[in-house]
C-alpha positions in Angstrom: 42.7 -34.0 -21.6 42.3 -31.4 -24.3 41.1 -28.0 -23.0 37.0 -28.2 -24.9 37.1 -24.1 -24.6 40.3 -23.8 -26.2 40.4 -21.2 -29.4 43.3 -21.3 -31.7 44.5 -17.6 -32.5 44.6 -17.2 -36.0 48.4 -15.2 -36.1 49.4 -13.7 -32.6 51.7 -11.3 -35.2 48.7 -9.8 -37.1 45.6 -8.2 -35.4 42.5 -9.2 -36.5 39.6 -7.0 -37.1 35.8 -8.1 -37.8 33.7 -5.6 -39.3 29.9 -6.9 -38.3 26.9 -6.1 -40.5 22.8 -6.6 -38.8 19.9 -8.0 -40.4 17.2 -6.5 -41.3 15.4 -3.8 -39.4 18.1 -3.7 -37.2 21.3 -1.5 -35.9 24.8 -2.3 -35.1 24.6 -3.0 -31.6 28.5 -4.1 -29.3 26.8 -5.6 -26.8 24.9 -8.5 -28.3 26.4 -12.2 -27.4 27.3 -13.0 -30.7 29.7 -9.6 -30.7 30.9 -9.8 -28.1 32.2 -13.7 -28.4 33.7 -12.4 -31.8 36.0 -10.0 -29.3 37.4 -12.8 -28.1 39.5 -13.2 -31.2 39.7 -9.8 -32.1 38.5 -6.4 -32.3 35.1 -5.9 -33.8 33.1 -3.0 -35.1 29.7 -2.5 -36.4 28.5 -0.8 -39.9 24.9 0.3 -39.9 22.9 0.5 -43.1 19.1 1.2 -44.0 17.9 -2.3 -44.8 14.8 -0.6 -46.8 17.0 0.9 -49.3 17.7 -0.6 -52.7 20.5 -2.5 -53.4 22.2 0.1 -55.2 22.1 2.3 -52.5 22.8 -0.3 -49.6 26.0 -1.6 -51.6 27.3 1.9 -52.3 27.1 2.8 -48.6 28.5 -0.5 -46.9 31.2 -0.6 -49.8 32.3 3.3 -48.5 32.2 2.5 -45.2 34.2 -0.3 -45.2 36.9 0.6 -47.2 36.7 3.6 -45.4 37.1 1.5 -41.8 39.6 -0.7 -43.5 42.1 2.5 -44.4 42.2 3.3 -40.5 43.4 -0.4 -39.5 45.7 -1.1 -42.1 47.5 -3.5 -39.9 44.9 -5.5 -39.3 43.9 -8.4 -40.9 39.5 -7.9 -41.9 37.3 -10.6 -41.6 33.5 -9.7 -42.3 30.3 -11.6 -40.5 26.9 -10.6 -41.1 23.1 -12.1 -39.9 20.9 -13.0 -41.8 20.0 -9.7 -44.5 23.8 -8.7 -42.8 24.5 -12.2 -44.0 23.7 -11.7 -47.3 25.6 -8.4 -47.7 28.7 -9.8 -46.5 28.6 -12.6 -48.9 28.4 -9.5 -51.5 30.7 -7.0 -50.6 33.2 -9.9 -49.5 33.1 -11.5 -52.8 33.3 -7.5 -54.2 36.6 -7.5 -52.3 38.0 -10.5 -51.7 37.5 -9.9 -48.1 36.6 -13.4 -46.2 33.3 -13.1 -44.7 31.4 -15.4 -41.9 28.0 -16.0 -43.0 25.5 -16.5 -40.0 22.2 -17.7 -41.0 21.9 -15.6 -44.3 19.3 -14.5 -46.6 20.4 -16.0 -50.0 17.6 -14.6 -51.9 16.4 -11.2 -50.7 14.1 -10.2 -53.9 12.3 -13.2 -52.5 12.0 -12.8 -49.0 11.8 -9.2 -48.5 8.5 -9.5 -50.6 6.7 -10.6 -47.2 7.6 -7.1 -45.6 6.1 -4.7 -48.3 3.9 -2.1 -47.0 3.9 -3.1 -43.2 5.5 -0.5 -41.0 8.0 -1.3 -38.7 9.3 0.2 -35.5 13.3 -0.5 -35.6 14.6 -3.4 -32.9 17.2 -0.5 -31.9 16.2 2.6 -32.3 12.4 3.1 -32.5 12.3 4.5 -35.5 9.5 3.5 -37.9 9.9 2.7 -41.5 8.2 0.9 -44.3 9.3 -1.4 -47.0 8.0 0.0 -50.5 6.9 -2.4 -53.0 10.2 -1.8 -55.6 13.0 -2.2 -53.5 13.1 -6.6 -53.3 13.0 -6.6 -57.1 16.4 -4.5 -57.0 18.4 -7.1 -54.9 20.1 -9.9 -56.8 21.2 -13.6 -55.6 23.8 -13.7 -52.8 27.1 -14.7 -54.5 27.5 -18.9 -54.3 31.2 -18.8 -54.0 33.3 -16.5 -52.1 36.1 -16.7 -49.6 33.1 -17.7 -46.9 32.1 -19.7 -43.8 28.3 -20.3 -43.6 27.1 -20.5 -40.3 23.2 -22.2 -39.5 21.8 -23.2 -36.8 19.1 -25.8 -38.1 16.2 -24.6 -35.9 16.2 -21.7 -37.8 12.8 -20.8 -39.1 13.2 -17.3 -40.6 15.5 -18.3 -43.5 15.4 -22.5 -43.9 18.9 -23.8 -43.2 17.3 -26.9 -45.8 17.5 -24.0 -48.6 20.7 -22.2 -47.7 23.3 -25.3 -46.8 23.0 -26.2 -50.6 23.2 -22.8 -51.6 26.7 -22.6 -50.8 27.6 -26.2 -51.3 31.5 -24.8 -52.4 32.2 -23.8 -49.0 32.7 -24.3 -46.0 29.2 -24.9 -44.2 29.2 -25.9 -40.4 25.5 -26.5 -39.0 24.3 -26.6 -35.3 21.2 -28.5 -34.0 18.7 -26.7 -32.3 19.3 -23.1 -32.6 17.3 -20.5 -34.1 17.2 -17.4 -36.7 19.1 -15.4 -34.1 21.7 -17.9 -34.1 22.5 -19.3 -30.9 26.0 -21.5 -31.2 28.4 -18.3 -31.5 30.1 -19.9 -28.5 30.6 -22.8 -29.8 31.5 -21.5 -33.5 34.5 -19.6 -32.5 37.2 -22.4 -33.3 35.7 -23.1 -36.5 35.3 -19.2 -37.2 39.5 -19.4 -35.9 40.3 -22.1 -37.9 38.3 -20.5 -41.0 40.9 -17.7 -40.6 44.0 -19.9 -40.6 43.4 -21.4 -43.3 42.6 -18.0 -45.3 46.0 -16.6 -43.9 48.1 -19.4 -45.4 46.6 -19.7 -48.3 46.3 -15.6 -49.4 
């Protein structure tokens, strides 16, 4: 009988490196579940960005430090994976790059949904810090990118960002969906041979 937690490693020769951007109002943080599941296929850092910035200044800053990540691990082979708002910037910079990116639960139209969070103040997840979203910034951020060397990740009882709206959004690629669930994402478990898999098939084909 086939081994049901059995992962298959993407190249045993090349290294693999995921570079892991948070949602909104959040920080980079290595011991979540979802991290620390990705470390079971290879090593992972964190970026952190201010998600009440524009989009100018977001992509500028995650653009730097990734290549700047990137330079120090040239042996490795870079995968990115964002949540939700981290979702949405990893569709971007990925299809900037041509970086593969794993998609969990994203936010495909941020000028959109950002509008709900204008003028509340909030205290960060992480840190404590509070900040405030000013009315200009959603009207900065564009669509996420449809196509893109991408996984989409959604767990259908998300009810943050409606996996209804997002599975057709990126009806070119590769979109695996989960029952139950929520905006947190809850399957990362269970998504690691499809995220290994995803990677395979990028390595053959680049």
């Amino acid at each position: 009988m086939a081994d049901s937690n059995f992962v298959p490693e993407p190249n045993p020769v090349i290294p693999l490196l995921f570079i892991y951007i948070h949602g909104f109002n959040s920080k980079g943080d290595p011991t979540t579940q979802k991290i620390k599941e990705l470390g079971k296929l290879g090593e992972t850092v964190t970026v952190d960005y201010d998600s009440f910035g524009t989009f100018d200044a977001i992509d500028s800053h995650l653009s730097d430090e990734i290549k700047r990540i990137s330079r120090f691990r040239k042996d490795h082979f870079t995968v990115l994976v964002g949540t939700s708002l981290g979702g949405y910037w990893a569709s971007v910079i990925g299809k900037k790059y041509g970086i593969p990116a794993v998609l969990i639960n994203p936010s495909v139209q941020p000028q959109h949904s950002l509008k709900k969070h204008i003028g509340i103040e909030f205290e960060n997840f992480k840190e404590g810090q509070l900040n405030t979203m000013t009315e200009d910034v959603p009207a900065t951020y564009p669509d996420a990118p449809k196509v893109g060397i991408f996984l989409i990740l959604l767990d259908q009882g998300d009810d943050v960002l409606y996996p209804k709206k997002t599975e057709p959004w990126f009806i070119k690629n590769s979109v695996i969906t989960f029952e139950g669930g929520s905006h947190r994402f809850e399957h990362m478990k269970e998504a690691l041979p499809e995220i290994s898999k995803f990677i395979i098939r990028v390595m053959t084909t680049i």
